[in-house]
Structure formats: C-alpha cells, structure tokens
C-alpha positions as CSV (number, residue, x, y, z in Angstrom):
1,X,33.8,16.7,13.1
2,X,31.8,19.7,12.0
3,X,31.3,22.9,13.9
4,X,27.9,22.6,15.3
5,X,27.8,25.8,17.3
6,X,25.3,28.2,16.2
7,X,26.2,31.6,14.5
8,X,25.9,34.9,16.7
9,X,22.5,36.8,16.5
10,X,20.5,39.8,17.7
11,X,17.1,41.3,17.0
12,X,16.1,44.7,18.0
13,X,12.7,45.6,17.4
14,X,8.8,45.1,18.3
15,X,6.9,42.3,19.0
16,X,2.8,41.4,18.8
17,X,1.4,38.1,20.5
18,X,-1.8,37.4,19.8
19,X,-3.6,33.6,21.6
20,X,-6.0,31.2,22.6
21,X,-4.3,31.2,26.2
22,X,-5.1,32.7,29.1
23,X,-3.3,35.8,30.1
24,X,0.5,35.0,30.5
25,X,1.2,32.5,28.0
26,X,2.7,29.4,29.2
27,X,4.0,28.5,25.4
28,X,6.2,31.5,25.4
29,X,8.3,29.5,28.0
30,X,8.3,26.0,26.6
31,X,4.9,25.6,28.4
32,X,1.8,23.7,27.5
33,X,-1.4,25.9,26.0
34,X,-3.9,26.9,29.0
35,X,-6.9,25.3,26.3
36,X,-5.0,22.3,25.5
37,X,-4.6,23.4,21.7
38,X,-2.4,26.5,20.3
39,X,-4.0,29.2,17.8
40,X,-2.1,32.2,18.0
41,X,0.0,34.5,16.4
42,X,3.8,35.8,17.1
43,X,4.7,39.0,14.5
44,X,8.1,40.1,14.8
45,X,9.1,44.2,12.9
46,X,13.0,44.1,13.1
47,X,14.2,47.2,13.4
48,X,17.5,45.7,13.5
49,X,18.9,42.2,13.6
50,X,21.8,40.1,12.4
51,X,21.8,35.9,12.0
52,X,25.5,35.3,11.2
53,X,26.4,37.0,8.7
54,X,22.8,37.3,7.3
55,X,21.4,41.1,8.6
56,X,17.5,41.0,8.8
57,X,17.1,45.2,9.5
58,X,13.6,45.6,8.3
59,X,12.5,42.0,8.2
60,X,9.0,41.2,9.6
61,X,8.6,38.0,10.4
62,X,5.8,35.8,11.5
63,X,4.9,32.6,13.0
64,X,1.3,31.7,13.5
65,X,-0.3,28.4,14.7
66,X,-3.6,26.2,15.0
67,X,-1.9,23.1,16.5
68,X,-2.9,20.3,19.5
69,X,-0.6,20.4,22.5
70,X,1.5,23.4,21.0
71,X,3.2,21.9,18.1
72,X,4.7,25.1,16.7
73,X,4.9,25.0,13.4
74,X,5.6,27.8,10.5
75,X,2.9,27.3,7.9
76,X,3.2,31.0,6.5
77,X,5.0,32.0,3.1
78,X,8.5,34.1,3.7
79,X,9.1,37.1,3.7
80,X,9.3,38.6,0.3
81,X,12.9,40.6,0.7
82,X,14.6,37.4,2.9
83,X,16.3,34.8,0.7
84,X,16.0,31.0,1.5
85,X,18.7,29.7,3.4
86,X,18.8,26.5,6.2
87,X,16.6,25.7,8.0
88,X,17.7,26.3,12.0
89,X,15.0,26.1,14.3
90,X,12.0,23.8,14.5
C-alpha cells in the first residue's frame, strides 16, 4: 500500500484577501459565500516556506475565483520561478 500521508510544510509570509462577501468571510472556513457566488482574490508573498522537500522562499502565489456556491478553483498561470510538480489540493 502506498504512503498516503502528506509531506511536511510551512509558509511564513503575508497574505491579501480581496471578495464579494460580506465582512468575515465564511469561505475562509469551508463556509458558503454571503452573495451566493464567490469572486475574490487570495495572494500569498512567501517570505519563507517549504512543501516537502520543495522550498517556495520568495514564491507568490495566487488563487482567484468567479464561481457559484464557492467552487474554488485555480484558473491563473504559475508562477514563473516554481516548477510543475503534482497536483495536491483541489
């Protein structure tokens, strides 16, 4: 059977959230969107971080969404210094 635990990570930097929700998000906590529909914006600057045995220090990383219900999904381009590797979270 294969290992399914996930590898060790931190993440030290700033974060900006930008939405369509009232004040106090409910989707930053598994919550539905105050308007029914997501549009929003999560932008990560990693002043430091490790995934593994991947380090992101310097990474920025960003997640944006215009989705019913808030179906999170990552429609943006990578970053251009991170290299494609697996897929993890969804």
């Amino acid at each position: 059977m294969a290992d399914t635990k996930a590898p060790a990570w931190n993440m030290k930097g700033n974060l900006v959230i930008a939405c369509n929700c009232e004040y106090g998000c409910p989707c930053n906590v598994n919550g539905r969107p105050t308007t029914g529909k997501c549009e929003g914006g999560w932008t990560w600057q990693l002043e430091q971080g490790i995934y593994g045995d991947v380090k992101l220090d310097g990474l920025c990383i960003g997640l944006y969404a215009k989705e019913r219900c808030g179906d999170h999904a990552d429609r943006r381009p990578g970053e251009p210094r991170a290299t494609r590797g697996p897929s993890v979270a969804r």
